[in-house]
Backbone as CSV, one residue per row, in Angstrom:
resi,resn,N_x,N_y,N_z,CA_x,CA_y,CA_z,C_x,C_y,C_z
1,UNK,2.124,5.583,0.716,1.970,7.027,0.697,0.580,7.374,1.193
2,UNK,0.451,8.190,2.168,-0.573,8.785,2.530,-1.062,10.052,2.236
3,UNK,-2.052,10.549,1.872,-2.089,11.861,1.634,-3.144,12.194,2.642
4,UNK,-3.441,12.788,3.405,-4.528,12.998,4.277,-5.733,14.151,4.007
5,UNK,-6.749,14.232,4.499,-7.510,15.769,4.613,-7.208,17.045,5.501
6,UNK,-6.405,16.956,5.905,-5.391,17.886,6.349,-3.963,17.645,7.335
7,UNK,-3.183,18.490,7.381,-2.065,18.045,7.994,-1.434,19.584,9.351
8,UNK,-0.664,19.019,9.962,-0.594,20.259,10.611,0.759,21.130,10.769
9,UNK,0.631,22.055,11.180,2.601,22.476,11.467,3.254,22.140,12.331
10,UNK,3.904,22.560,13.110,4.937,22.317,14.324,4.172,23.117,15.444
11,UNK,3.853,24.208,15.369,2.721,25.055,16.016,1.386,24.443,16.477
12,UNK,0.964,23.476,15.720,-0.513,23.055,15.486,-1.266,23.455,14.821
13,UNK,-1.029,24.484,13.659,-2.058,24.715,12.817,-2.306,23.977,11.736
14,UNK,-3.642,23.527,11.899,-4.113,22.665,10.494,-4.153,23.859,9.539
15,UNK,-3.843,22.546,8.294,-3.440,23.557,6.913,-4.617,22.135,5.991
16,UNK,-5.018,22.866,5.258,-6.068,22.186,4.426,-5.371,21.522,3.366
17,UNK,-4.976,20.411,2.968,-4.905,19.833,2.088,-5.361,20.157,0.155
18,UNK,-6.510,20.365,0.399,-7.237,20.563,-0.472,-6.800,22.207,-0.702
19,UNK,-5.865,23.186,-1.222,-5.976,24.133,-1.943,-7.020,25.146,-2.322
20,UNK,-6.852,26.288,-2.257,-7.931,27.390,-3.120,-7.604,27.063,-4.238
21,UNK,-5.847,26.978,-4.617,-6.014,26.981,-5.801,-6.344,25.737,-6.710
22,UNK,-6.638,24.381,-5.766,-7.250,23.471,-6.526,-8.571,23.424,-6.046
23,UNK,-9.163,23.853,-5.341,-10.641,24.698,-5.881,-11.247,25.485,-6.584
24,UNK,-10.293,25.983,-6.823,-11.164,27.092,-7.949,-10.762,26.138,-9.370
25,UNK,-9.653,25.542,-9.654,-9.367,24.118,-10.748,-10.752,23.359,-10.858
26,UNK,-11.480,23.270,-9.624,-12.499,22.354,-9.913,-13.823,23.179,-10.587
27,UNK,-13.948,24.390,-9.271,-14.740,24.819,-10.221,-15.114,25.427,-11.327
28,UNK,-13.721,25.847,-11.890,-13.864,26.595,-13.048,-14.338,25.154,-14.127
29,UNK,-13.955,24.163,-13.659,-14.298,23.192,-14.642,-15.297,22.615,-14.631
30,UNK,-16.255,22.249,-13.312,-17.840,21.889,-13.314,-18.200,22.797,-13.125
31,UNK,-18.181,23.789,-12.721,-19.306,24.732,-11.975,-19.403,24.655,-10.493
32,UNK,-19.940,26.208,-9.556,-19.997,25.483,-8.752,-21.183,25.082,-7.799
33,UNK,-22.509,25.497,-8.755,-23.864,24.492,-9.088,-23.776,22.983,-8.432
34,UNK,-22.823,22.665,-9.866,-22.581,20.824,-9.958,-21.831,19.991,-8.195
35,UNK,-20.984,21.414,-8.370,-19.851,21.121,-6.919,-20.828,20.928,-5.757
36,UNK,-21.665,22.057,-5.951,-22.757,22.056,-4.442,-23.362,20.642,-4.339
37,UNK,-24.038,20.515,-5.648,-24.898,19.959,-5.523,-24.638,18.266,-5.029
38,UNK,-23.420,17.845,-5.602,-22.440,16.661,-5.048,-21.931,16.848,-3.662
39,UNK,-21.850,17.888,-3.265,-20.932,17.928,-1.688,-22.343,17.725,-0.748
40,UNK,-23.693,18.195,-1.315,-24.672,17.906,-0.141,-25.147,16.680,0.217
41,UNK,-24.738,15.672,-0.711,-24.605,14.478,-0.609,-24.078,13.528,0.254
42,UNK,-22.881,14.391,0.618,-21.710,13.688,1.455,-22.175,13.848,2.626
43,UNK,-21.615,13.540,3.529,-22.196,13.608,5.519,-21.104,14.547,5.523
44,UNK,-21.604,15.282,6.465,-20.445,16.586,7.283,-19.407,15.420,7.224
45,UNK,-18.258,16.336,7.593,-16.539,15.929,7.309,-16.273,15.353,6.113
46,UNK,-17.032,15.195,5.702,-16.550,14.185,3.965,-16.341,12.841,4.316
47,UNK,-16.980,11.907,5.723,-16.818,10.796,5.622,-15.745,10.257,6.396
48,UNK,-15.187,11.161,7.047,-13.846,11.501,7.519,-13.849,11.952,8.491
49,UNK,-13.049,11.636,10.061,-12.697,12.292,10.848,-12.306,13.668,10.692
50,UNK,-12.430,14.501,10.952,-11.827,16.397,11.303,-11.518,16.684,12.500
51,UNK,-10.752,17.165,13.055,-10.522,18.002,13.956,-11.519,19.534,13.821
52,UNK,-11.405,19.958,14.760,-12.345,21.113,15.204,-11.258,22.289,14.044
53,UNK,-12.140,23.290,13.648,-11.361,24.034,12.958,-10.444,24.968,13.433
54,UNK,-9.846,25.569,13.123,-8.260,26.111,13.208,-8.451,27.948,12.939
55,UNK,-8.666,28.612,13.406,-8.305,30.086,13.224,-7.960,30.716,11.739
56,UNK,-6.855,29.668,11.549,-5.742,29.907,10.210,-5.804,28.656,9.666
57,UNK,-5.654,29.035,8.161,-5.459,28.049,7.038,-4.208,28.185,6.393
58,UNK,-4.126,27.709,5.160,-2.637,27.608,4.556,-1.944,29.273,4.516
59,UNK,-0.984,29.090,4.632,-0.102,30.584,4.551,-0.852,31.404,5.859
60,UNK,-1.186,30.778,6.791,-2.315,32.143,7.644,-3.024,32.758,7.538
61,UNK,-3.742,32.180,6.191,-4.913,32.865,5.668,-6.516,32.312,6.819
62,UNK,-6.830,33.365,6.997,-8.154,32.758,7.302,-8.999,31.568,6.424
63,UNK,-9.519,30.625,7.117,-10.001,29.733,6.539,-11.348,29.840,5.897
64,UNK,-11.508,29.124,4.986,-12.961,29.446,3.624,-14.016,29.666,4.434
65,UNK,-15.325,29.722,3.869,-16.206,30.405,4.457,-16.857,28.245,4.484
66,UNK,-18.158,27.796,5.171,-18.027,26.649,5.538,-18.714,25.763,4.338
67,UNK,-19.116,26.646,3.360,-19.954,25.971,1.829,-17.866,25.758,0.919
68,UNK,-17.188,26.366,1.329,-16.038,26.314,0.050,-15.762,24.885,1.109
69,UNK,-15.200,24.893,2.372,-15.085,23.507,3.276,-15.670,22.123,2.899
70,UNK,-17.134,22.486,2.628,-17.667,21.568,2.309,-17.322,20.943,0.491
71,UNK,-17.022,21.936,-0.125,-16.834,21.308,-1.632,-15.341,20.319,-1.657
72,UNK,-14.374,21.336,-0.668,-13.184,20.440,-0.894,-13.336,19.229,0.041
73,UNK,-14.110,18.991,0.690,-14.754,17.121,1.104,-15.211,16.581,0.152
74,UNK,-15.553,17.628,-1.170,-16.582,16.493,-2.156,-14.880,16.277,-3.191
75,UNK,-14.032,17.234,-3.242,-13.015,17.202,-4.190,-11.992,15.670,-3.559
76,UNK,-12.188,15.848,-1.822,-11.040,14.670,-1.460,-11.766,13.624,-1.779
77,UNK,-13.095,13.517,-1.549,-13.794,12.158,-1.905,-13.464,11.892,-3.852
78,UNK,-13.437,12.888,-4.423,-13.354,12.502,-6.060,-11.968,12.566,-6.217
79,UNK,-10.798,12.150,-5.714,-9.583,12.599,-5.575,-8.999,10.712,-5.315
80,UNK,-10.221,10.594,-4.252,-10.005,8.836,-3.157,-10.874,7.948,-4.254
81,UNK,-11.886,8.377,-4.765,-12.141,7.794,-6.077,-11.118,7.823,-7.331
82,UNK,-10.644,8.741,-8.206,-9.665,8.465,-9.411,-8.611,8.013,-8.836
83,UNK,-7.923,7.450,-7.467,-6.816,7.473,-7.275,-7.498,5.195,-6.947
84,UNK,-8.387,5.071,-6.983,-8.741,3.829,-6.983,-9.422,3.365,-8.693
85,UNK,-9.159,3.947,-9.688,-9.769,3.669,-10.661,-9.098,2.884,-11.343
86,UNK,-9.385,1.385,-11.542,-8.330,0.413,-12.431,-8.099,1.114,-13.852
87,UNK,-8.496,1.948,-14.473,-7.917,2.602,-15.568,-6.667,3.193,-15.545
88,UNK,-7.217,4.129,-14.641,-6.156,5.145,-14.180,-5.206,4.593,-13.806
89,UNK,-5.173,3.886,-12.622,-3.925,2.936,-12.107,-3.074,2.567,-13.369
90,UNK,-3.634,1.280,-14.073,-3.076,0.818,-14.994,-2.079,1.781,-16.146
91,UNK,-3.120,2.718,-16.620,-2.541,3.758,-17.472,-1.351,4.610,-17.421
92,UNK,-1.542,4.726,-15.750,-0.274,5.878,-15.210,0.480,5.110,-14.436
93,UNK,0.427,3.544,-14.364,1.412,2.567,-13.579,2.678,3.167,-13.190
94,UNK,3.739,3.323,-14.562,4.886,3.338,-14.127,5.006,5.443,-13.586
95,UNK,4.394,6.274,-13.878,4.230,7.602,-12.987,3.942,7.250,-11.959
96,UNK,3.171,6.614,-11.742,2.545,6.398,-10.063,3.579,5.773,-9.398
97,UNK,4.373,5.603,-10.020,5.854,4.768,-8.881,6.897,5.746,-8.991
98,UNK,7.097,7.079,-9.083,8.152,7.707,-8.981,8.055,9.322,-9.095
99,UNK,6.260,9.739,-8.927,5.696,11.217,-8.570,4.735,10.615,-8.258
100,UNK,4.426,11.753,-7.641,2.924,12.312,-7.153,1.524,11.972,-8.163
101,UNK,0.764,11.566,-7.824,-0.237,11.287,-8.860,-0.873,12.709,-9.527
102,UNK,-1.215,12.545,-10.471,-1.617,13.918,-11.049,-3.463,13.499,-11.025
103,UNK,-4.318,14.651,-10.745,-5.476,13.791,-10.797,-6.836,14.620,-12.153
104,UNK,-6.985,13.637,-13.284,-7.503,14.271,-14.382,-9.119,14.782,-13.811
105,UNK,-9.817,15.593,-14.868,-11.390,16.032,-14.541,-12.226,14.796,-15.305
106,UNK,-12.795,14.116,-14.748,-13.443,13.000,-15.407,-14.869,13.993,-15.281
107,UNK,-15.477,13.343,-16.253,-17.044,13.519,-16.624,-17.724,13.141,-15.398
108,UNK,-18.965,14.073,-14.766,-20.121,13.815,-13.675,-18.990,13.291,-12.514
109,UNK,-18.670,14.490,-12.052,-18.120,15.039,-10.793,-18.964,14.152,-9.558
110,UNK,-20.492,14.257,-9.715,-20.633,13.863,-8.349,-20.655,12.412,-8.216
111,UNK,-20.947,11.556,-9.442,-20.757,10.024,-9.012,-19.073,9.893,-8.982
112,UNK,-18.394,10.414,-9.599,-16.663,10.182,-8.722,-16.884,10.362,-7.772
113,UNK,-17.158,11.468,-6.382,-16.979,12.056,-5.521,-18.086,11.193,-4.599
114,UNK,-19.255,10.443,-5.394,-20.368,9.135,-4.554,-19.168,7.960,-4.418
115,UNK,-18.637,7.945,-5.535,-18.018,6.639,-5.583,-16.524,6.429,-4.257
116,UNK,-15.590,8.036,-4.022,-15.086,8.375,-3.075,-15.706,8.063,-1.708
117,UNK,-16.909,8.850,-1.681,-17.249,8.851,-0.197,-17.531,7.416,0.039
118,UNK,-17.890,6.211,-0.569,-18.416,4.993,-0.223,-17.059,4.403,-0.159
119,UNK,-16.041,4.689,-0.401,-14.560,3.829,-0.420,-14.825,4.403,0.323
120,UNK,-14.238,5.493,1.288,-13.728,6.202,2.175,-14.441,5.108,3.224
121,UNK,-15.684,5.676,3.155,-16.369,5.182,4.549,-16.278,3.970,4.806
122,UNK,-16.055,2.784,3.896,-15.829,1.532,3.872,-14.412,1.158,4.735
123,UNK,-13.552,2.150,4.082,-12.231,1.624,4.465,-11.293,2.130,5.562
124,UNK,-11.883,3.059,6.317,-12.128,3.698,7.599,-12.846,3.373,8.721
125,UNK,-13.922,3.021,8.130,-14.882,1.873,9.163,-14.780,0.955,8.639
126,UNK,-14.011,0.194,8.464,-13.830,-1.460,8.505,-14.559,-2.073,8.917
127,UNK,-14.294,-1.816,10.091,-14.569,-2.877,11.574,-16.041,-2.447,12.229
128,UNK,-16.872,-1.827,11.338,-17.377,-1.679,11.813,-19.229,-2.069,10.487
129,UNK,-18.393,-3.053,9.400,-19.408,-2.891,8.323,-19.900,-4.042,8.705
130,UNK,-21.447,-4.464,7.560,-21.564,-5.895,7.726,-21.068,-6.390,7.506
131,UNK,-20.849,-7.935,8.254,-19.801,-8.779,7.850,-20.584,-9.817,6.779
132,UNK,-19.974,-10.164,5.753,-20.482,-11.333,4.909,-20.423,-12.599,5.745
133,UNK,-21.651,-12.994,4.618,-22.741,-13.897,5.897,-21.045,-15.532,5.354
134,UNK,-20.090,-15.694,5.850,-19.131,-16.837,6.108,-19.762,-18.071,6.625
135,UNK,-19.188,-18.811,6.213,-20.078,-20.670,6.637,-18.044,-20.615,7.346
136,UNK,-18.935,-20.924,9.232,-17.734,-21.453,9.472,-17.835,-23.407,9.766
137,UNK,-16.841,-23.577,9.454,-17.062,-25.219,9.391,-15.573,-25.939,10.200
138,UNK,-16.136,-26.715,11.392,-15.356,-26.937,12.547,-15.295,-28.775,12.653
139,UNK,-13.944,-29.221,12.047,-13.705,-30.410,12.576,-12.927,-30.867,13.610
140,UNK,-12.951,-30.397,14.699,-12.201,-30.689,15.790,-11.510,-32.020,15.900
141,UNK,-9.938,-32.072,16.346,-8.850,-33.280,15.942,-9.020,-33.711,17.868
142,UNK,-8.346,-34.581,18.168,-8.084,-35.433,19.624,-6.755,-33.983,19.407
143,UNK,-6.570,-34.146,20.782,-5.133,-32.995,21.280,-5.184,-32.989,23.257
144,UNK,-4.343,-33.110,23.312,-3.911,-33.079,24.853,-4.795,-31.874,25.427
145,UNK,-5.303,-32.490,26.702,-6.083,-30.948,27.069,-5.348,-30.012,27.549
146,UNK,-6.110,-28.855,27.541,-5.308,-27.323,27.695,-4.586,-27.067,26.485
147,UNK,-4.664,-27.776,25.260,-3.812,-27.309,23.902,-4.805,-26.786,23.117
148,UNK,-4.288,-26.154,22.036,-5.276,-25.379,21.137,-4.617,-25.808,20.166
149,UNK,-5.569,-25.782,18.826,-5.594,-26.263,17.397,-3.989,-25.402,16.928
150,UNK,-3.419,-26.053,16.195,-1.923,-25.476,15.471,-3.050,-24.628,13.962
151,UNK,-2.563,-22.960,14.570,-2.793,-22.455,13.471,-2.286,-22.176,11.909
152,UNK,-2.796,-22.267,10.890,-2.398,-22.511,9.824,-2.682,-20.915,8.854
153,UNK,-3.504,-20.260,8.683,-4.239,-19.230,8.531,-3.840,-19.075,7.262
154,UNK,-3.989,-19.755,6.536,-3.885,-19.788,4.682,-5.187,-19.627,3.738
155,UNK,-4.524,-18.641,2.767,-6.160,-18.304,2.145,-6.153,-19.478,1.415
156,UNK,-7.071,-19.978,0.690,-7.550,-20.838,-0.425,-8.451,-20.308,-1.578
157,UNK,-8.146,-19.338,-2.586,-8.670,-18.638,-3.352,-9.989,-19.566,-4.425
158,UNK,-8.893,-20.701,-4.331,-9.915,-21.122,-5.770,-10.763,-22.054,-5.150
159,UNK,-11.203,-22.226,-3.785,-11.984,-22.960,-2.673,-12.923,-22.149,-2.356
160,UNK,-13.180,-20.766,-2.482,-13.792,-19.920,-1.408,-13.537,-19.997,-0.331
161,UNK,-12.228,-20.169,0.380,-11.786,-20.613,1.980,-10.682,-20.285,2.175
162,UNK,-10.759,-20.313,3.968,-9.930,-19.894,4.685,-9.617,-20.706,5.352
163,UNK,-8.278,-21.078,5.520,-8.018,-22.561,6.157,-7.135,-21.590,7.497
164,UNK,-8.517,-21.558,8.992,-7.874,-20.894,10.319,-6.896,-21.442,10.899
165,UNK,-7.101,-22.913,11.361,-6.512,-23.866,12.316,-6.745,-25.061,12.217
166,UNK,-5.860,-26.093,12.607,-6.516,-27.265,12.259,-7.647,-27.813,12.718
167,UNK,-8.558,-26.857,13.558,-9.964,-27.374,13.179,-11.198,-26.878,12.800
168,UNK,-10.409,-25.343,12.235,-11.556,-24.293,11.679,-11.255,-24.032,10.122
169,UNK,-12.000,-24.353,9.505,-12.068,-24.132,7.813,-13.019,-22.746,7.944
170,UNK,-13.066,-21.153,7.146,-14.048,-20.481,7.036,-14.337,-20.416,5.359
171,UNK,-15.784,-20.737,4.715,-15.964,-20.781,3.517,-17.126,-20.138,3.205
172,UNK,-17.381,-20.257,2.002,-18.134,-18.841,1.291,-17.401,-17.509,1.103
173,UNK,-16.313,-17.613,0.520,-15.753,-16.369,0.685,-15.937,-16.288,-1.217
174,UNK,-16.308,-15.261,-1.568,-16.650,-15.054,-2.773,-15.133,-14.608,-4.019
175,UNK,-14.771,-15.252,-4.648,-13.580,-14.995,-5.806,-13.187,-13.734,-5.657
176,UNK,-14.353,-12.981,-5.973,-13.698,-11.349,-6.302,-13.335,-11.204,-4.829
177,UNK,-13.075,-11.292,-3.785,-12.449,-11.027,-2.636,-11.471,-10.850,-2.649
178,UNK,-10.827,-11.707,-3.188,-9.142,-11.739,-3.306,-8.625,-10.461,-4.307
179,UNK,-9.766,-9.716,-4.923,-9.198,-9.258,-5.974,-9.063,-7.803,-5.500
180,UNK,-9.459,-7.411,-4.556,-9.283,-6.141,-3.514,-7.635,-5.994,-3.164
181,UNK,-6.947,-5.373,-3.205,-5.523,-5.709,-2.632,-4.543,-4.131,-2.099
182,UNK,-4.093,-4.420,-1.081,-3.434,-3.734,-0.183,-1.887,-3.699,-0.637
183,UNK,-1.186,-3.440,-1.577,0.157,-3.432,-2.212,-0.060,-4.501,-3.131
184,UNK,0.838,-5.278,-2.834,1.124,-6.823,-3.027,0.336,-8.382,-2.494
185,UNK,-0.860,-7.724,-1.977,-1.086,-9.177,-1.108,-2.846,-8.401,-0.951
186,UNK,-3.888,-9.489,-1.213,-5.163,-9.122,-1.077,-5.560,-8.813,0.436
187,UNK,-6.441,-7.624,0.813,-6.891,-7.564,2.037,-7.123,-8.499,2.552
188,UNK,-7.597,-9.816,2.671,-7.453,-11.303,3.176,-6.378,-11.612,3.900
189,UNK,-5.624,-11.543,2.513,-4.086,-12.387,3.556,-3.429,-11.375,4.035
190,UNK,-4.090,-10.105,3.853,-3.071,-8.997,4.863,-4.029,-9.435,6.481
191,UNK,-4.946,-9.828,6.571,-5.652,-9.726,7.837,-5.130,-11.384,8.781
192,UNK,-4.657,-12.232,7.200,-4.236,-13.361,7.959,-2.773,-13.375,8.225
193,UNK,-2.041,-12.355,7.622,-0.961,-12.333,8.109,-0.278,-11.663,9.560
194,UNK,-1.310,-10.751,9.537,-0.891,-9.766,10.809,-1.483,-11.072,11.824
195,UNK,-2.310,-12.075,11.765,-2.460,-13.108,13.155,-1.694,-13.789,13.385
196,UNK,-0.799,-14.241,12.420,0.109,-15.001,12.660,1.393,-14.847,14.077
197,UNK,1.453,-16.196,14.234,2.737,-16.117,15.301,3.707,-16.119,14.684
198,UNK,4.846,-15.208,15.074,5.922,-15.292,14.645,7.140,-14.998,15.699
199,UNK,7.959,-15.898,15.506,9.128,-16.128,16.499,9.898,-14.750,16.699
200,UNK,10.343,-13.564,17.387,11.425,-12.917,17.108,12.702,-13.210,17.216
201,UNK,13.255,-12.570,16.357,15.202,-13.008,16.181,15.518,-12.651,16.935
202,UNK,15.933,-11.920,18.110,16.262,-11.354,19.222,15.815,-12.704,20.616
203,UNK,17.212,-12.801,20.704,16.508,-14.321,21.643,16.415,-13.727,23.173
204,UNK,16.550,-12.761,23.875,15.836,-12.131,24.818,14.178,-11.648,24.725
205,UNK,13.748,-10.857,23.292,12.625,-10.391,23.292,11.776,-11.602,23.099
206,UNK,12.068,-12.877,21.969,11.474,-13.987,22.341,10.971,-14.690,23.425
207,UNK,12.139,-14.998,24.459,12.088,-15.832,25.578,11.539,-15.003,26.473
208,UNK,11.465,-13.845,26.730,10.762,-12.732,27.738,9.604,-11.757,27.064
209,UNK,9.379,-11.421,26.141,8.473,-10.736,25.418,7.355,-11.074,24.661
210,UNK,7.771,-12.411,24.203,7.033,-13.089,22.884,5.453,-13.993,23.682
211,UNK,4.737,-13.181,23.808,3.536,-13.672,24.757,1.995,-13.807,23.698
212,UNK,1.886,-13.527,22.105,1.344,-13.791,21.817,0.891,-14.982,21.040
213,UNK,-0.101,-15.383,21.405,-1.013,-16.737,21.059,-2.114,-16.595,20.088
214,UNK,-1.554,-17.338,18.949,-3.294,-17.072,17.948,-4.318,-16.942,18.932
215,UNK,-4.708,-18.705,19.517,-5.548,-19.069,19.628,-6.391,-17.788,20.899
216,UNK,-5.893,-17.043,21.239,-6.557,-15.495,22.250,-7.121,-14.697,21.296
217,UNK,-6.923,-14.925,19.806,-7.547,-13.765,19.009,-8.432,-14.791,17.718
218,UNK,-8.320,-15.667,18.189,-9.115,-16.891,16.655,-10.393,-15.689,16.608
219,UNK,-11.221,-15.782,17.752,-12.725,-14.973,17.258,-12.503,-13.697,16.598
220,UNK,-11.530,-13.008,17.643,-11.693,-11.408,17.011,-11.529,-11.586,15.674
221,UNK,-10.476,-12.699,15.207,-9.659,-12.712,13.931,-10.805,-12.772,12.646
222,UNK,-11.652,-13.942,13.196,-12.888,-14.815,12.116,-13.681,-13.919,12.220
223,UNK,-14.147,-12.542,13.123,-14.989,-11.918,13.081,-14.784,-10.289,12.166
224,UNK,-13.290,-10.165,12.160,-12.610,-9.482,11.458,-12.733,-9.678,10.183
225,UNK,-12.675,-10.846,9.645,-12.340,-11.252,8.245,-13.461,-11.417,7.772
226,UNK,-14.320,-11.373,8.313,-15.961,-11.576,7.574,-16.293,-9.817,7.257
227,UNK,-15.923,-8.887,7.583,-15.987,-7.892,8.112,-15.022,-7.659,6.503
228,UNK,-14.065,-7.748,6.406,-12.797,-7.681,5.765,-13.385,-7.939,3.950
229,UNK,-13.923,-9.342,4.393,-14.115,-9.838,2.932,-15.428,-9.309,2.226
230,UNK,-16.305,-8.289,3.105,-17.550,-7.369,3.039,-16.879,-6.035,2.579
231,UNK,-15.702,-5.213,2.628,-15.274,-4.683,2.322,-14.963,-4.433,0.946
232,UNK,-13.991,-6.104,0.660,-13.142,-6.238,-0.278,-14.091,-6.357,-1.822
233,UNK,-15.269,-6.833,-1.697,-16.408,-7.127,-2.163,-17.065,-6.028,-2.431
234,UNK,-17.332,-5.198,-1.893,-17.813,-3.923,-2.238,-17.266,-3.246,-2.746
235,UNK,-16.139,-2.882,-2.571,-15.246,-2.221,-3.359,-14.205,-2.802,-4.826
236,UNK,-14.298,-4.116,-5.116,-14.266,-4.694,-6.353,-15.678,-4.155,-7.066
237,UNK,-16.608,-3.995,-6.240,-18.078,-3.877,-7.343,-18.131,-2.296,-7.464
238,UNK,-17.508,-1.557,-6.928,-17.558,-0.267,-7.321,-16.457,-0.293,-8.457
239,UNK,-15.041,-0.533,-8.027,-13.945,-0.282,-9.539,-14.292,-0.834,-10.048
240,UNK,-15.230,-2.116,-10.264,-15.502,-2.704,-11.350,-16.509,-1.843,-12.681
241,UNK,-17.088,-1.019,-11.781,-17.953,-0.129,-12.174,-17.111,1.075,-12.831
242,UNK,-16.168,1.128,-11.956,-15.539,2.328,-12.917,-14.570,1.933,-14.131
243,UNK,-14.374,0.896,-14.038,-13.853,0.091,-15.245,-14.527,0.060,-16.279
244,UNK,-15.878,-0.188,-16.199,-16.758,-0.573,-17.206,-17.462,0.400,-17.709
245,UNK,-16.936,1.816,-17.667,-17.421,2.925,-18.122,-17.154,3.210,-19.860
246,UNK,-17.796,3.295,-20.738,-17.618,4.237,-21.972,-16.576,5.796,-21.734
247,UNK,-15.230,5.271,-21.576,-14.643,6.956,-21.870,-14.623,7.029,-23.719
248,UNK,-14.819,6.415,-24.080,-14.588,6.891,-25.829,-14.844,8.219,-25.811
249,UNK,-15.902,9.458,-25.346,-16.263,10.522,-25.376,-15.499,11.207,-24.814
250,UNK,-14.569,10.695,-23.681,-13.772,11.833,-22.845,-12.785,12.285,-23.388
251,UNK,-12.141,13.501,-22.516,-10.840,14.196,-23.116,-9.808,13.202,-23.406
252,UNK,-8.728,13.640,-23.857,-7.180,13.032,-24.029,-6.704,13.316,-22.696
253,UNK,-6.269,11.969,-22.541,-5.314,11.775,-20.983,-6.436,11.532,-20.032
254,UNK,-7.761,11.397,-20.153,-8.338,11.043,-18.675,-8.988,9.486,-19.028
C-alpha cells in the first residue's frame, strides 16, 4: 500500500493528500507555534519530490496559503514516522491488515516529524547514501576463459556476509541489517533477490528474450548493497529509538 503526498485526477489536478481537515486535527492538538516550528526544520517539499503547484486543491478549492503547505510536509513526515514505529506496528498488527491505519497524536510532534523526514530521505535516496564501509573478500576458482563465477547471492546473517559468487564473499555487514525488512524478507535479500537469474516459463521469451547475466551487474549490485545495508542500519537505530521510549505518561491507545 502506498499512500503518497499527493495524488491526481483524470484532469491532472493534484489534490493534497494531507487534508484541512487533518490539519486543523493537528493543530488544534499541538498548536500551531509547535507545527511551525517543526516544519522549518524540514527542507522545502518535505524531503520529497513535488510537482509544481496546481491552481486547485481538493474539491477545487484554492490551495493553502504556502506556511499551511509547509506544515502538512511536517504532518506527512510524522505520519512516515508512526506508520514505522515497532510499537505501533506490533499493537495494531492485526488492524493494519484489513483498514487503513489510523494515526494517534504522540507527544513532541517535531522529533516524530525529525524522525519522518530522516526515513523519508533515506529511503528515497537510497542510492544515493553512504555506503557502509563492506570488506569485499575475493577467492578466485580456475574456470574456462570467457566464463564468469556461478552466482550464488545468499545472505549469511549470523556471518556478517554476503555470499555474491563463487569468488566474491562481501563481509562486515552488521546483525541489525537484517533486521530492516521490506514485507517478508530483509532489505538485503530483497536487493539479492531482484539480481538473481531466473529462467522464464515461457519457452519463447526464454530462448529469445532471456539476455540477462549477473555477472553485467556484480558491481552495480556490491555497490548497491553497501548503499542498502547503510540504510537498513540507520533506520533500525532510529525505530530502535522509538521503541525505547517511556510512553507510561501517554494517552490511552497511543
Amino acid at each position: 500500500m502506498e499512500l503518497p503526498r499527493y495524488r491526481y485526477t483524470k484532469s491532472g489536478e493534484r489534490v493534497d493528500n494531507i487534508t484541512d481537515w487533518a490539519l486543523n486535527k493537528f493543530v488544534e492538538r499541538y498548536g500551531k507555534t509547535a507545527m511551525k516550528a517543526a516544519a522549518v526544520r524540514l527542507p522545502e517539499g518535505g524531503g520529497h519530490p513535488s510537482p509544481s503547484p496546481s491552481p486547485n486543491g481538493e474539491g477545487g478549492k484554492p490551495v493553502g496559503a504556502a506556511g499551511d503547505a509547509r506544515l502538512k510536509d511536517a504532518i506527512f513526515a510524522y505520519c512516515y514516522a508512526v506508520l514505522h514505529d515497532p510499537v505501533y506496528r506490533e499493537t495494531y498488527a492485526l488492524n493494519l491488515k484489513r483498514e487503513f491505519p489510523r494515526i494517534p497524536f504522540y507527544p513532541d510532534f517535531a522529533q516524530w516529524a525529525a524522525w519522518g523526514e530522516a526515513l523519508m530521505a533515506m529511503h528515497i535516496g537510497y542510492e544515493a547514501v553512504e555506503p557502509w564501509p563492506v570488506e569485499r573478500i575475493e577467492t578466485p576458482g580456475k574456470r574456462a576463459e570467457g566464463t564468469h563465477p556461478k552466482p550464488v547471492l545468499k545472505s549469511q546473517p549470523e556471518n556478517g556476509c554476503v555470499v555474491v559468487d563463487a569468488d566474491t564473499q562481501i563481509t562486515g555487514i552488521p546483525a541489525e541489517a537484517w533486521a530492516y525488512r521490506l514485507g517478508n524478507r530483509s532489505a538485503i535479500d530483497w536487493v539479492l533477490d531482484q539480481h538473481k537469474e531466473k529462467k522464464p516459463k515461457d519457452p519463447t521469451i526464454a530462448a529469445k528474450f532471456n539476455t540477462y547475466r549477473f555477472a553485467d551487474y556484480k558491481e552495480r549490485m556490491i555497490d548497491l548493497l553497501a548503499r542498502v545495508v547503510r540504510v537498513s542500519v540507520d533506520t533500525v537505530a532510529i525505530t530502535g529509538a522509538m521503541k525505547a521510549l517511556d510512553r507510561s505518561g501517554w494517552d490511552a491507545g497511543v
